[in-house]
Each structure stands twice: as C-alpha cells, then as structure tokens.
C-alpha positions as CSV (number, residue, x, y, z in Angstrom):
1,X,0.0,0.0,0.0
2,X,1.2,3.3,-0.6
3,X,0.5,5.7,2.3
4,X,3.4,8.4,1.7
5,X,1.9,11.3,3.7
6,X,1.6,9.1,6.4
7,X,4.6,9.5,9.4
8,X,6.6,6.3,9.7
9,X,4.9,5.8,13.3
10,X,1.5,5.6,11.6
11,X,2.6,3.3,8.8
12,X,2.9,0.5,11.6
13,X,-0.5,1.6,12.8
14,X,-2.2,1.5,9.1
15,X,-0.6,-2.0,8.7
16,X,-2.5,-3.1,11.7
17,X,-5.7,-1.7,10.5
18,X,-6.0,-2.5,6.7
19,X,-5.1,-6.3,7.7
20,X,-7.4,-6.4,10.9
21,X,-10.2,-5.3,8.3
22,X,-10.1,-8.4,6.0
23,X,-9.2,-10.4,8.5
24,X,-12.4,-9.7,10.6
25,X,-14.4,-9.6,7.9
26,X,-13.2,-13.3,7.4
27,X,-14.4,-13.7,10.6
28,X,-17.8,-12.6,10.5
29,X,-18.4,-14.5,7.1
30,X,-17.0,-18.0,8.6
31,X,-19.1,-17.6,12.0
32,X,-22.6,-16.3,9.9
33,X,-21.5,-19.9,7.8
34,X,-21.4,-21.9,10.9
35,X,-24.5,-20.2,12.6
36,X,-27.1,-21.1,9.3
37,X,-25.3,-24.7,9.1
38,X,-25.9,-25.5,12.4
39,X,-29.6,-24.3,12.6
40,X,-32.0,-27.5,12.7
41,X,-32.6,-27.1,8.9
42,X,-29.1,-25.9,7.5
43,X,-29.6,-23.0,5.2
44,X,-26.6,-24.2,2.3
45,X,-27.5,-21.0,0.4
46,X,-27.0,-18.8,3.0
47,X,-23.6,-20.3,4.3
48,X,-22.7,-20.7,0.8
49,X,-22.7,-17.1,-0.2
50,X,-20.9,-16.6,3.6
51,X,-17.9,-18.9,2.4
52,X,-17.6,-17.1,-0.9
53,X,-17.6,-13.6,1.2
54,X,-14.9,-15.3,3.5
55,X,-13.2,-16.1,0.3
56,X,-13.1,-12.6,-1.1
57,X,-12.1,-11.1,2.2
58,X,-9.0,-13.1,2.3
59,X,-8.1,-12.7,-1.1
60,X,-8.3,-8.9,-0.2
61,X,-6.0,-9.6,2.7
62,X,-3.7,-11.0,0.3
63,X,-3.6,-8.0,-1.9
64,X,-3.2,-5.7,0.6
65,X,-0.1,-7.7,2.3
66,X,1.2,-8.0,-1.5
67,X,1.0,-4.1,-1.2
68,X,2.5,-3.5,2.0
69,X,5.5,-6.3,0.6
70,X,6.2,-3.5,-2.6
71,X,6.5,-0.8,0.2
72,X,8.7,-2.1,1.7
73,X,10.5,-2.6,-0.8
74,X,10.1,1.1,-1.6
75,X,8.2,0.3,-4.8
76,X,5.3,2.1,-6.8
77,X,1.9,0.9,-6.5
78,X,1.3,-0.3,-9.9
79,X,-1.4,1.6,-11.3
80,X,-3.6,0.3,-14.3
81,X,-7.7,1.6,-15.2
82,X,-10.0,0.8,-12.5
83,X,-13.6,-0.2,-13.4
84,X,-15.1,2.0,-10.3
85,X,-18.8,0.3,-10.8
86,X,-16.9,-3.1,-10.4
87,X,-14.8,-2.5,-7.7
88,X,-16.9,-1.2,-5.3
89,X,-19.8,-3.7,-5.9
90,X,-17.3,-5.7,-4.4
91,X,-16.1,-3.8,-2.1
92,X,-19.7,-3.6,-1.1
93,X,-20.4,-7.5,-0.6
94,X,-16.9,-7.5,1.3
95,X,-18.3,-5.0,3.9
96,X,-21.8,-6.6,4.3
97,X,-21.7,-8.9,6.7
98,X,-19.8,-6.7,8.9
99,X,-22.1,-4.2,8.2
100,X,-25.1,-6.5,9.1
101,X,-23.5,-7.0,12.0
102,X,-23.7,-3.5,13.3
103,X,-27.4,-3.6,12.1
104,X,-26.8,-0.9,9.5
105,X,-29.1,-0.7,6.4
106,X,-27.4,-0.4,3.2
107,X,-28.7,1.8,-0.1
108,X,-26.4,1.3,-3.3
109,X,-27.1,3.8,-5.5
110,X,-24.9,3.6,-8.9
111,X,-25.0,5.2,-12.4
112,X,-24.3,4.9,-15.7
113,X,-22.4,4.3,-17.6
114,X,-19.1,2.7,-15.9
115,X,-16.7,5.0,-15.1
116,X,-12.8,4.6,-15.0
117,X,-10.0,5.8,-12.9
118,X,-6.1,5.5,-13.2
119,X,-5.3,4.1,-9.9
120,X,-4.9,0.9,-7.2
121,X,-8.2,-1.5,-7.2
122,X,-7.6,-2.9,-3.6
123,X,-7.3,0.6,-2.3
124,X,-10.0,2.3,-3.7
125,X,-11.8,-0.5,-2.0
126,X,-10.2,0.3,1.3
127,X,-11.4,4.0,1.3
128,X,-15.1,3.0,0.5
129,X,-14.8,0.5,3.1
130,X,-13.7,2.5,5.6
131,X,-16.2,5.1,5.2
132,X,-18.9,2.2,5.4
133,X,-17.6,1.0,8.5
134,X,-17.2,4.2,9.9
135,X,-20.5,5.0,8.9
136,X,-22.2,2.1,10.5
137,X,-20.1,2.4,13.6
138,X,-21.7,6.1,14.0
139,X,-24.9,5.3,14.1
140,X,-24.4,2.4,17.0
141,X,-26.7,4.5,19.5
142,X,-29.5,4.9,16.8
143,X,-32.5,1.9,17.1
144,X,-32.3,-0.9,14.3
145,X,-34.5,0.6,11.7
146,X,-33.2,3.9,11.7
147,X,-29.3,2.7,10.9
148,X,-29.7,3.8,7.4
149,X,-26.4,4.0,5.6
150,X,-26.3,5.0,2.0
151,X,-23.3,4.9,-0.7
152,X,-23.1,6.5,-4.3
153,X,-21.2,6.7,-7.5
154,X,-20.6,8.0,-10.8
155,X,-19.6,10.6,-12.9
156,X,-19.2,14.2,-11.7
157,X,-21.6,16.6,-13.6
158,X,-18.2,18.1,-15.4
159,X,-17.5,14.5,-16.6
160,X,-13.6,15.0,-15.6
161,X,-13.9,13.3,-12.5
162,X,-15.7,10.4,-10.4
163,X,-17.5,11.1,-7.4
164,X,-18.4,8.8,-4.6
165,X,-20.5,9.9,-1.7
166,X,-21.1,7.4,1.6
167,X,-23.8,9.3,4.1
168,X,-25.0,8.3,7.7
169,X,-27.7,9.2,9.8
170,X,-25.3,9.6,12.6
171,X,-24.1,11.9,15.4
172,X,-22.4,14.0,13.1
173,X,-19.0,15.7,13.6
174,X,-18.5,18.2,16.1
175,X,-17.3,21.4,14.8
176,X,-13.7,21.0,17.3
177,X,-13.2,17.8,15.6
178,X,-13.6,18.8,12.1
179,X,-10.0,20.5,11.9
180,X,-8.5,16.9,12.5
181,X,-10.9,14.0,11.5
182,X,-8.2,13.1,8.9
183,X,-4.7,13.0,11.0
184,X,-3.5,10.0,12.0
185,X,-4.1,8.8,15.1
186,X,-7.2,11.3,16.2
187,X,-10.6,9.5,17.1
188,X,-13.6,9.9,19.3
189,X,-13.8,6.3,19.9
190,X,-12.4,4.6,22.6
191,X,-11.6,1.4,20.9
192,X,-10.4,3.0,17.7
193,X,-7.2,3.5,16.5
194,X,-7.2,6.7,14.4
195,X,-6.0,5.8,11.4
196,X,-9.3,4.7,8.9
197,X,-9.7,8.4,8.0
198,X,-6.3,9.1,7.8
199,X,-5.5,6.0,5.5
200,X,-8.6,7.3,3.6
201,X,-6.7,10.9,2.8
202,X,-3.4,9.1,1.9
203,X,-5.1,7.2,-0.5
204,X,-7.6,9.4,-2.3
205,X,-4.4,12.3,-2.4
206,X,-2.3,9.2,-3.9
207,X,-4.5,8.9,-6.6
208,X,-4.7,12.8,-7.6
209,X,-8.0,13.1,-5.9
210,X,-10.0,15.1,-3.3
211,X,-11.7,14.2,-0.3
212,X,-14.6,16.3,1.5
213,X,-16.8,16.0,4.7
214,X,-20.5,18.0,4.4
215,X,-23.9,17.6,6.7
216,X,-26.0,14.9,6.2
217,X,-29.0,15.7,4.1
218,X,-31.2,14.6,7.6
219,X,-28.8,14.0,10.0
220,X,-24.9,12.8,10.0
221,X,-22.3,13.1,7.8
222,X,-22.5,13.2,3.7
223,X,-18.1,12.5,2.6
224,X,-17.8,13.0,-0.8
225,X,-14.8,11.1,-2.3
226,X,-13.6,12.7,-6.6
227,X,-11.0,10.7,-8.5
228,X,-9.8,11.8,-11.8
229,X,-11.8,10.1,-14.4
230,X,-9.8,8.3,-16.3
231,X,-10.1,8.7,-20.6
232,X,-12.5,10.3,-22.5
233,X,-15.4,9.7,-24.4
234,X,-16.9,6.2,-23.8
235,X,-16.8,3.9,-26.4
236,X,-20.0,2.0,-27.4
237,X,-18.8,-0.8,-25.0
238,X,-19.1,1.6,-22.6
239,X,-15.3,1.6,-21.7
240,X,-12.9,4.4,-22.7
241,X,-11.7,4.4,-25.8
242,X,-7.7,3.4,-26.8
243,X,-5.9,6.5,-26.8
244,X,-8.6,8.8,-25.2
C-alpha cells in the first residue's frame, strides 16, 4: 500500500488496520456460515454465499499484504484503469456482513455508464470501506430501523472526475473535531485507532484526488470522495476508448 503522507509511526499503525479489516471480515463471514449450518434445517444457500464472502475477504488480505510487501520494498503501486462500478460492488459484498452485523441498512445507489479511474483497485476498495464501517459504527446508538447507511457513485456533472458519496444518519462531527478527522491517530472512539480516515486521505491524495466532509441531508455526515476520471469519451462498450 502506498501511504506516503503518512509519518513512519503511523505506517505501523495503518498496517495493523488495513489487515485487521479483511481479516475480521473473514471472521464474520465464517461464523454467519457456521450459525445457518448448524440451525436444525441448515440454510446451504445462506452459508454458501458466507464462504464465498470469506473467500473474497482473504483474497483482499492478500492484496493488501502484496501491497504493504512492494513498500517495503520502496516500490510504486502499480497503477492500471480501475472499473469503479466493479470494484466497489465488491467492495460492497466484502463489507456486508460486517455491516449487518452493526445492524446498518445499506442503499447502493450507482449510475451509468461505468466509469474509470487511473489508480490501485484494492485501495480504492479500502477507502469505500472504511467510510462504510465508519458510517455504521456512528450510528451504533441509533435503534435498528433507523441505521440507514447510504453509498453512491458516478460521474461528476463536469464528466472530468468520479464522485463517490457514503452518508450516515449519525451523530455528526463536532465542529472542534472537524479541523482533525483526517490526522493519524485522532478518534472519538475509545476502541479505535485513528487511522481509517487518515488512511482514507493518503489514499484518495495518492491517486490525484479530493476528499470532502459535508452535513448529512437529515442528519450525519455526507463524505464526498472525486477521482480523476480516467479517458474520454466512452466507447460503445461503454469503456474508454484506446488512446482517449
């Protein structure tokens, strides 16, 4: 992974998180699998699409710890054109079960036509991820029905860029905090570790992009994340065209 505004202290810290992700993901998946095999009339769909969510979390783990392998060996992230509908409909089904878990309800809301950026799959992934989680974890005091969480994506209305907007119905953040939601190590949690926000900035400024926190249309927080769109105009396959 490639977190260079990150102080070397904090690198050790975003190791710990972007692995403990995936790995509790894993988690989750395997248990929800156990739980509807062991009910009195085993639910094989259900656990089924649980293993294949365990599966995807740990192939994620693996790309991420391929990452962290080409930092250290001071390498460049290998960039290559991102399919942004694609990767965060999976990023999506790797989050759900630990989103289901907090009792969050999830509204995907995606449109076309596909949209492309210049950039790293597995992080891209990582940022919509951890604005899910921290989404769903802000809205922990809220009763069942009303932890409504919402994510969004497509092309800005200028067409240069791609936007991608996660909103809560949340507490909020507190106009003292606002100044350093994004620095490593600050959180109002007293289990977290300050660094999901932080890894969020590194990543997003990595990738030439821009990353902005806004009220909650109701209540919470709206975070708006724009990546440079990559190529021009879409072909009739709806990818962009060689060259462009």
């Amino acid at each position: 992974m490639r977190h260079a505004s990150l102080l070397p202290s904090a690198l050790v810290a975003s190791i710990v998180h972007e692995i403990g992700q995936p790995l509790s993901a894993v988690e989750t998946a395997a248990s929800a699998a156990v739980r509807w095999l062991q009910r009195p009339h085993p639910d094989l769909d259900e656990a089924l699409a649980m293993l294949a969510q365990t599966a995807l979390s740990a192939r994620r783990a693996r790309r991420i710890i391929q990452g962290l392998r080409a930092m250290a060996r001071q390498g460049e992230p290998e960039f290559s054109p991102v399919d942004v509908d694609d990767a965060l409909r999976e990023a999506v089904t790797l989050a759900g079960a630990g989103l289901a878990e907090q009792g969050a309800h999830l509204e995907v809301r995606a449109s076309a036509p596909p949209c492309f950026v210049h950039g790293d799959r597995v992080q891209i992934q990582q940022v919509a991820i951890n604005l899910l989680t921290n989404g769903a974890e802000a809205m922990g005091h809220l009763p069942g029905d009303a932890r409504r969480l919402g994510i969004a994506w497509g092309a800005s209305a200028c067409g240069r860029s791609v936007e991608v907007v996660v909103e809560d119905r949340g507490t909020g953040i507190a106009p003292e905090n606002a100044a350093h939601v994004l620095e490593p190590f600050f959180t109002t949690k007293s289990s977290g570790m300050g660094m999901g926000l932080a890894i969020c900035r590194s990543i997003v400024d990595a990738h030439g992009g821009s990353l902005a926190f806004q009220p909650g249309a109701t209540a919470g927080t709206r975070v708006t994340v724009r990546l440079p769109r990559l190529g021009g105009p879409l072909c009739a396959s709806g990818r962009p065209q060689q060259g462009a």
